[in-house]
C-alpha positions in Angstrom: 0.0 0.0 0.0 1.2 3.2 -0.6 1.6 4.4 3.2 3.6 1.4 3.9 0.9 -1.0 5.4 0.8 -4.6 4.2 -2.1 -5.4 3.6 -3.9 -9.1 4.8 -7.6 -11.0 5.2 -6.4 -11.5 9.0 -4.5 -11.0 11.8 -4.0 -12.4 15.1 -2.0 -10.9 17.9 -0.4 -13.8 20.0 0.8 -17.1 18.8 -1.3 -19.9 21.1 -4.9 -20.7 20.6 -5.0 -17.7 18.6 -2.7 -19.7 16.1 -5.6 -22.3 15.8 -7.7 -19.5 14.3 -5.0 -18.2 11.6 -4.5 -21.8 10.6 -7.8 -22.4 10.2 -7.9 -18.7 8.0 -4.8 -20.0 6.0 -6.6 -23.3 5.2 -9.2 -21.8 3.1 -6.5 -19.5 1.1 -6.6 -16.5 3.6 -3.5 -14.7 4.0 -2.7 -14.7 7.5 -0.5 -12.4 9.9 0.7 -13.1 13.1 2.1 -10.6 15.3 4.1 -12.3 18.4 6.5 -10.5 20.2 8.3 -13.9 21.8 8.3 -17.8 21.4 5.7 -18.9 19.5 3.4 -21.0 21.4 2.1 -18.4 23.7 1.8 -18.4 27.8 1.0 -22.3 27.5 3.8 -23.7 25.6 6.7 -21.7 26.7 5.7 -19.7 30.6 3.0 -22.1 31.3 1.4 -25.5 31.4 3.5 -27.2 29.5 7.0 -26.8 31.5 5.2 -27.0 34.8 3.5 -30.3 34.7 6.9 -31.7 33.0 8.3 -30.5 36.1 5.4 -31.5 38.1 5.4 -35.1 36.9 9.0 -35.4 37.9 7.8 -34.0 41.6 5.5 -37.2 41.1 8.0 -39.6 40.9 9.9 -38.4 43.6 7.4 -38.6 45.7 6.2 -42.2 44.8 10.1 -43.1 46.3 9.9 -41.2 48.9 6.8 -43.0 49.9 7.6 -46.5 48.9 8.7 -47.3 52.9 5.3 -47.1 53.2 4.2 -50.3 50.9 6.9 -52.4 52.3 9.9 -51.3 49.8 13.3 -49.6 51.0 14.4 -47.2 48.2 16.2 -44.2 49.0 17.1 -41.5 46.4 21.0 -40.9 45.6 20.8 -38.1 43.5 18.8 -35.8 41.8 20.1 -33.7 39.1 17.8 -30.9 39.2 19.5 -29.0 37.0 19.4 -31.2 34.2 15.4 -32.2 34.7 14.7 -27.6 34.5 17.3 -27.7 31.3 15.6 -30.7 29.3 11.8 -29.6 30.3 13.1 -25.6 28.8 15.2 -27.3 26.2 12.0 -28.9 25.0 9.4 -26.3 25.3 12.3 -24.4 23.2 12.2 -27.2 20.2 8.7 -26.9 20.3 8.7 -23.1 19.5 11.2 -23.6 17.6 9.2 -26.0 15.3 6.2 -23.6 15.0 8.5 -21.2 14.0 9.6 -23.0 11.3 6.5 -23.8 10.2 5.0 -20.6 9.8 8.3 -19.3 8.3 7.8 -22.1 5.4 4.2 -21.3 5.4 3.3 -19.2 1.7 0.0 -18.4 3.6 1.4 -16.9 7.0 3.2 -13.8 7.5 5.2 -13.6 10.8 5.6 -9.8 12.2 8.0 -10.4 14.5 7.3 -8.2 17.8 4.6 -6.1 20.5 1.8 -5.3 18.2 0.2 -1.9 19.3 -2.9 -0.7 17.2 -3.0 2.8 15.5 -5.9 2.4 13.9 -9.3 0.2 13.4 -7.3 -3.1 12.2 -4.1 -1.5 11.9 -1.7 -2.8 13.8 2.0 -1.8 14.4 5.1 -3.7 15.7 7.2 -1.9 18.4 9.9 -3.5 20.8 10.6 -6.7 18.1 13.0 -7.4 15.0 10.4 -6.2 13.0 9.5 -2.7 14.9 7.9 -0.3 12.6 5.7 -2.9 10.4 2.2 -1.8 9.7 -0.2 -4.2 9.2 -4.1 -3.9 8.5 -6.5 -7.0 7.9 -10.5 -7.6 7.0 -10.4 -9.4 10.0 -8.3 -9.1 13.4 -8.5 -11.4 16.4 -6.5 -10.7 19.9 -5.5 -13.0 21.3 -2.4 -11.4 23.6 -3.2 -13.1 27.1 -2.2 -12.3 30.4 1.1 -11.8 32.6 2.1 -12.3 35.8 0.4 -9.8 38.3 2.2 -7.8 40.8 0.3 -7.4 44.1 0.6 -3.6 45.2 3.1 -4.4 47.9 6.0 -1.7 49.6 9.8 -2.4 48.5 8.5 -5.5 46.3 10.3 -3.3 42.9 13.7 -3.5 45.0 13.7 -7.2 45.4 15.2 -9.9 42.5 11.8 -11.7 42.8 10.1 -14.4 40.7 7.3 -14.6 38.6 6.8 -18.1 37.6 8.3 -17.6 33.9 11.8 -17.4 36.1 10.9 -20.1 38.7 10.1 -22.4 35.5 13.7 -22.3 34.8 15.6 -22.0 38.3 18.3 -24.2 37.8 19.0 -24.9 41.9 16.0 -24.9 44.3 16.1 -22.4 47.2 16.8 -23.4 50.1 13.3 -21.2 51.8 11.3 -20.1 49.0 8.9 -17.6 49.7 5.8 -17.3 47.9 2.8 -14.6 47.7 -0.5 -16.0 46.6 -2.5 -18.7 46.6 -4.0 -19.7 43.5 -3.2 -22.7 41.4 0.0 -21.2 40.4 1.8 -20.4 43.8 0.6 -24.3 44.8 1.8 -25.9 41.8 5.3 -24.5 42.4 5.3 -24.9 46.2 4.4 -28.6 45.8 7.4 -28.8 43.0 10.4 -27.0 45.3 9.4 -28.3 48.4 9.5 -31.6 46.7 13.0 -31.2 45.5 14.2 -30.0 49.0 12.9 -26.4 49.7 10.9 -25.2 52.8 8.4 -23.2 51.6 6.4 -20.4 53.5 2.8 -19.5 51.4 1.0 -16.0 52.3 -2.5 -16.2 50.5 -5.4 -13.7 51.2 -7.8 -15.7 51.1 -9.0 -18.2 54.2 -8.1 -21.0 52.1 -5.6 -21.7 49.2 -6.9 -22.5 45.9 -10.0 -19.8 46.1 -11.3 -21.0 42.7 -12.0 -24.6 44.4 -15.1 -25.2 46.6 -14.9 -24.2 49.8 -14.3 -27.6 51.2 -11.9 -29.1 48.9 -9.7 -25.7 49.7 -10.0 -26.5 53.4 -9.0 -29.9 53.0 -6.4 -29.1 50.2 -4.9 -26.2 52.6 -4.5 -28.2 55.6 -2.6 -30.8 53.8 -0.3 -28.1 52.5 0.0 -26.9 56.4 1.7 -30.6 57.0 4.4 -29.8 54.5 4.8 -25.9 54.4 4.4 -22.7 56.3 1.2 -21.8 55.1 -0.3 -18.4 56.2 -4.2 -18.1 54.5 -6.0 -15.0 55.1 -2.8 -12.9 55.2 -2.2 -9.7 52.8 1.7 -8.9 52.1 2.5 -5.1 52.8 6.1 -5.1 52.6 8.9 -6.9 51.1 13.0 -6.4 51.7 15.6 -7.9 50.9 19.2 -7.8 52.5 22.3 -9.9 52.2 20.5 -12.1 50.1 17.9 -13.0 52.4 14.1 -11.6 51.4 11.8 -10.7 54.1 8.0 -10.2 53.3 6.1 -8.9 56.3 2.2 -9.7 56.2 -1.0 -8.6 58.0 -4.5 -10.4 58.5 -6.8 -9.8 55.6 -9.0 -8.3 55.7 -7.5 -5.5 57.3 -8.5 -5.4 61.3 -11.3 -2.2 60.6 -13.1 -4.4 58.6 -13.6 -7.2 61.1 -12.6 -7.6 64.3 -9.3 -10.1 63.8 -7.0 -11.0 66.8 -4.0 -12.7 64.5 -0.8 -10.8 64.6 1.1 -9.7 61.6 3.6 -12.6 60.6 7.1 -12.1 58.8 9.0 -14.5 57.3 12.2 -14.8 55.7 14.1 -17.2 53.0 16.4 -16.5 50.2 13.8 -16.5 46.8 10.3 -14.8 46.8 8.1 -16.2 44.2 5.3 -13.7 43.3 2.3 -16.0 41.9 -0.8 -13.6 43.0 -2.6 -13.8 40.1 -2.9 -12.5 36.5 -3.7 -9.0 34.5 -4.9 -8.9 30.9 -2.4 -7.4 28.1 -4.8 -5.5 26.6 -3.4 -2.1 28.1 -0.2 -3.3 26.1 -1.8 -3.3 23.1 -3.6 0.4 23.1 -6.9 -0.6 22.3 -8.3 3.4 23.3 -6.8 3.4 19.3 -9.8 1.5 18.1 -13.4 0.8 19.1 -12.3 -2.2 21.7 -13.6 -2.1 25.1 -12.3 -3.4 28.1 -13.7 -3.9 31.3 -12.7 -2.6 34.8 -9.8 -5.2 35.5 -8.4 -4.2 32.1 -10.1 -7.6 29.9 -11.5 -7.2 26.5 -15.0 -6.9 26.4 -16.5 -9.2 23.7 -20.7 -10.6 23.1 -21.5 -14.4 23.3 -19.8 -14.9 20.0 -16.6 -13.6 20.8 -17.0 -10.0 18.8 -15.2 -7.1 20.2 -17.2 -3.8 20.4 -15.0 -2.7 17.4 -16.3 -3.6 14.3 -14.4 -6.9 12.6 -12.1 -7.3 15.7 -12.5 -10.4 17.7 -11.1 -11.8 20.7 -10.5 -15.0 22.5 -8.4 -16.8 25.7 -7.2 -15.6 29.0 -7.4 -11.4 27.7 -11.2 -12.3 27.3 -11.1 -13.4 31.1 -14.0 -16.1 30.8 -11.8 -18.6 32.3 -8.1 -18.5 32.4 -7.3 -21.8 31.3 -5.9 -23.5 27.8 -8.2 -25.8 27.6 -10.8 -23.0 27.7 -8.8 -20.8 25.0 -8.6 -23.6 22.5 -12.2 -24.8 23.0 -13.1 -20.3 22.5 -10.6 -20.6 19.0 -13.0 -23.1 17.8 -15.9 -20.9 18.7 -14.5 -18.6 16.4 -13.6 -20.7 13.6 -17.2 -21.6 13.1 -18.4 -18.0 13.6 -15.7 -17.0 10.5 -15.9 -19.3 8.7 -19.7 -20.8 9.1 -23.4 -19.9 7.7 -24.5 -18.6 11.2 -23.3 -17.5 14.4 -23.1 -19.2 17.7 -22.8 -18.5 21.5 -19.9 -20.0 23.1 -21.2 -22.6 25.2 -18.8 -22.8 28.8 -20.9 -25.7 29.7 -19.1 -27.9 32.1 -15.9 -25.8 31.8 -13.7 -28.0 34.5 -10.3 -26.7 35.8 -7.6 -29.1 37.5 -4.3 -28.3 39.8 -1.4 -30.3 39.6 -0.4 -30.1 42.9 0.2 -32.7 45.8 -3.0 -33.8 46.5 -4.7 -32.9 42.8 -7.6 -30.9 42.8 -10.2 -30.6 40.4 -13.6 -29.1 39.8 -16.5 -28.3 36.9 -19.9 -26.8 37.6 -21.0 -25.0 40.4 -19.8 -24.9 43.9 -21.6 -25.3 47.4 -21.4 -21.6 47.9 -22.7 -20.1 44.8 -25.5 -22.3 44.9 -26.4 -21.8 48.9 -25.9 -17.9 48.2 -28.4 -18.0 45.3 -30.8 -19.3 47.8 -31.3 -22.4 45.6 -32.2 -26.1 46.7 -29.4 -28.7 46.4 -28.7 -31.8 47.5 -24.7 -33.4 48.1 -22.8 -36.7 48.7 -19.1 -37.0 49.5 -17.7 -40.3 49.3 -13.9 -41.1 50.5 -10.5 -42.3 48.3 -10.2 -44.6 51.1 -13.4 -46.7 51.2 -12.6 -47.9 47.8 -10.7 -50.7 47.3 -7.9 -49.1 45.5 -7.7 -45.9 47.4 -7.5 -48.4 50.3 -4.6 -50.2 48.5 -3.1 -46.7 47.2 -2.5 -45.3 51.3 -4.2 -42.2 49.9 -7.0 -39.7 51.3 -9.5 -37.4 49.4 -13.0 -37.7 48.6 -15.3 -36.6 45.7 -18.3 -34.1 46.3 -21.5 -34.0 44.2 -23.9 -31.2 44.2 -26.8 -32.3 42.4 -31.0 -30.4 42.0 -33.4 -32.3 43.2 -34.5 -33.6 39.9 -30.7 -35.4 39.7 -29.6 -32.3 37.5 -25.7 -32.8 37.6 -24.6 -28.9 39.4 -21.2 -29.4 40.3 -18.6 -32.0 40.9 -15.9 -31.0 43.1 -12.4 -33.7 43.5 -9.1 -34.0 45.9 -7.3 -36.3 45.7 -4.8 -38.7 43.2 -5.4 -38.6 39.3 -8.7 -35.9 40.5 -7.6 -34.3 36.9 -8.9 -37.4 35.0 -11.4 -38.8 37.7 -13.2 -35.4 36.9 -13.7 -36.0 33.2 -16.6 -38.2 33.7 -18.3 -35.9 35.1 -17.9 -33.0 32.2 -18.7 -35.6 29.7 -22.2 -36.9 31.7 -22.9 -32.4 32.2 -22.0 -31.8 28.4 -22.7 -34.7 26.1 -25.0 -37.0 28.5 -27.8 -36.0 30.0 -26.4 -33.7 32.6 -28.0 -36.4 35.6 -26.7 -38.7 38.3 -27.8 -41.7 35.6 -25.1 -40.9 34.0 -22.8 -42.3 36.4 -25.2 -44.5 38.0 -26.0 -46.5 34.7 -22.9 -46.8 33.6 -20.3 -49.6 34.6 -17.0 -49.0 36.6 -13.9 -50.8 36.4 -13.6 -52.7 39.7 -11.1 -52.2 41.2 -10.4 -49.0 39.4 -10.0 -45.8 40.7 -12.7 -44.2 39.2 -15.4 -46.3 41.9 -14.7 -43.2 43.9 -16.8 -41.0 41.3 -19.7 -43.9 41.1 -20.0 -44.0 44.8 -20.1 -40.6 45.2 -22.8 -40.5 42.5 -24.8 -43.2 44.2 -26.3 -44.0 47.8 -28.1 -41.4 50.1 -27.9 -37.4 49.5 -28.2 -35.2 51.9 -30.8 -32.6 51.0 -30.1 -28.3 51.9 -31.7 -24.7 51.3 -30.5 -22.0 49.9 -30.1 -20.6 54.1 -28.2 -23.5 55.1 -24.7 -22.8 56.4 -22.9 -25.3 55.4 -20.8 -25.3 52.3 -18.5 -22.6 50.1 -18.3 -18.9 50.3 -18.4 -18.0 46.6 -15.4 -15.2 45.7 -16.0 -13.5 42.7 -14.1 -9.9 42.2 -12.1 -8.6 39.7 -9.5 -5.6 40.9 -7.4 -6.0 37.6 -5.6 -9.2 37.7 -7.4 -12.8 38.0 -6.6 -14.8 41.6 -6.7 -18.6 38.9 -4.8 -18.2 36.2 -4.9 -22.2 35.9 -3.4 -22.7 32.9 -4.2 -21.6 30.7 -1.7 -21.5 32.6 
């Protein structure tokens, strides 16, 4: 074009489930740009899921040695080269970034704008900060797709300490001997669980009463107190300050909320190690990519705005994944780019359907979760019945030496509400479940009608299904407290994280 703006039918900003989209763009003869300003892959691939549960699976194994007195077996570990399991998990992720480099690079369709992409105009887009800074590029069609980073909590001295987010921790080649961390989402217990595996202590200062505030309320009571066995946990604390000092950190902390908002008679704590890991959450890019230059709206913590079908409020912009802020996880941004490929590229529009959306946390007990919990449905004032049934009560949980328990909130018609897992393998126990809410017909029969393996695992989920339910209001007491606020970051960034 003549003011030095290639030209193309679309355009994605961010290089992970966005990529899905372009591909699909490319496939039916669209010219395609992609603006990514680092590995290609996105938050997933390269900062994300992908390197942790590598690194979590090794935590695993350890473990499973560690615990083998307890089955009758002496084994004791001689070694472990740490170093070498954090270089061939990065070295991998890098291969795989590599690979989609290359293949966009042989790629006649794709165009890769190498880069931050900023817009300047309605679809207009141009790269800053990158090899290829100073590229315009303007397409029919744009999607953002830019996700999230690491959010830093508002806390005094925190810019004058080396700390971690967990793109460094990912890649800490010696584990610290106390690592400190601030939050207590997904994130901060993933990594807890993965250093104080390998040999750290680890001190946890959440905000919330319980870790894992995205869980129901009593899976996060059960899952923190197991954490209290193995770390320093301190729930319902707020850090203020943070210091560091011949290479020890100190964070001091204070009961949240603060004392004038309820009478509290804890004392502020401080604690001390040599790492802080900041893992409080995540805030939208969008501010990154000056969307005030185009009709895109974002909301008050910073996320895009978009309608059921994944539109912007700007005219042939659309977004997708954790900047939408639907539900910060990759599963979730990959089922949203297939949303959008049949709103391009169909004869009609449709809503994204979030039925049955389940999250999981790789930590040590697993969690996971889909559908409604206790609280939400208690505070809407609805009636519910539950059943909890215990690992241990099952033949193989018996023979596994494990504890945890699946809860089912169901309506009184049998309607499936909410299934709720700690616990070993909880992340594929809890598939079940989303496959009776979304493809069966969303009822205890589900479960009930079909047969289990005996003695697999998975007898935990029919029991839990089955037997007597206990019946509750909407004014009962008992259950979650449902936590739902957005002050510009997200507390579960789980993977997409």
């Amino acid at each position: 074009m003549a003011d030095g703006t290639a030209e193309f039918d679309f355009l994605v900003i961010g290089s992970g489930s966005g990529l899905d989209v372009a591909n699909a763009a490319a496939n039916r003869g669209r010219s395609v740009a992609v603006v990514e300003k680092g590995p290609l892959g996105g938050t997933c691939l390269n900062r994300g899921c992908i390197p942790s549960k590598q690194l979590l699976y090794h935590a695993e194994v350890m473990e499973t040695v560690e615990r083998a007195d307890e089955f009758g077996i002496r084994a004791d570990v001689t070694d472990v080269d740490f170093a070498g399991i954090v270089r061939e998990v990065t070295r991998d992720v890098s291969e795989s970034a590599e690979s989609i480099r290359n293949g966009l690079d042989a790629s006649d369709q794709h165009t890769l704008l190498d880069g931050e992409g900023r817009f300047v105009d309605d679809r207009t887009i141009e790269v800053v900060d990158g090899p290829d800074a100073g590229e315009r590029a303007r397409a029919d069609t744009v999607l953002v797709a830019a996700g999230t980073r690491p959010w830093i909590p508002p806390i005094d001295g925190v810019e004058d300490v080396d700390y971690l987010t967990s793109t460094e921790a990912l890649q800490l080649e010696t584990p610290p001997e106390h690592l400190l961390v601030v939050g207590g989402g997904y994130i901060a217990a993933e990594l807890a669980h993965f250093f104080g595996t390998f040999g750290s202590d680890v001190s946890i200062v959440g905000r919330r009463p319980h870790l894992l505030p995205q869980a129901d309320r009593e899976v996060a009571a059960a899952f923190t107190e197991r954490y209290a066995d193995r770390f320093d946990v301190y729930a319902g604390y707020e850090a203020v300050t943070a210091s560091e000092s011949d290479g020890a950190v100190t964070v001091e902390a204070r009961p949240y909320p603060p004392a004038w908002a309820a009478p509290d008679e804890r004392e502020p704590v401080s604690v001390t190690g040599d790492a802080l890991l900041v893992a409080a959450g995540r805030q939208p890019n969008a501010d990154l990519l000056h969307p005030e230059a185009t009709g895109v709206e974002t909301d008050a913590a910073g996320f895009v705005e978009t309608d059921e079908y994944l539109r912007t409020t700007a005219d042939g912009i659309w977004a997708l994944g954790d900047i939408v802020g639907e539900h910060l996880l990759k599963h979730n941004a990959n089922h949203e780019a297939r949303a959008v490929v049949r709103n391009l590229f169909g004869d009609e529009l449709e809503p994204v359907d979030y039925t049955a959306m389940p999250f999981a946390v790789f930590g040590s007990p697993e969690v996971a979760g889909v559908g409604a919990r206790e609280g939400e449905l208690r505070d809407a004032g609805l009636e519910y019945a539950t059943r909890t049934y215990r690992y241990e009560d099952t033949a193989r949980g018996k023979a596994m030496k494990v504890e945890g328990f699946v809860k089912v909130l169901i309506d009184p018609d049998g309607t499936i509400r909410g299934c709720h897992i700690v616990g070993p393998e909880a992340s594929n126990l809890i598939e079940e479940v989303v496959v009776a809410m979304k493809a069966g017909t969303g009822t205890v029969w589900d479960i009930r009608e079909s047969v289990h393996v005996h003695p697999a695992l998975s007898e935990v989920v029919d029991r839990a299904f089955a037997g007597q339910f206990s019946h509750r209001g909407g004014t009962d007491d008992h259950g979650g407290q449902h936590h739902h606020s957005h002050d510009g970051h997200h507390e579960h960034d789980h993977d997409h994280e």
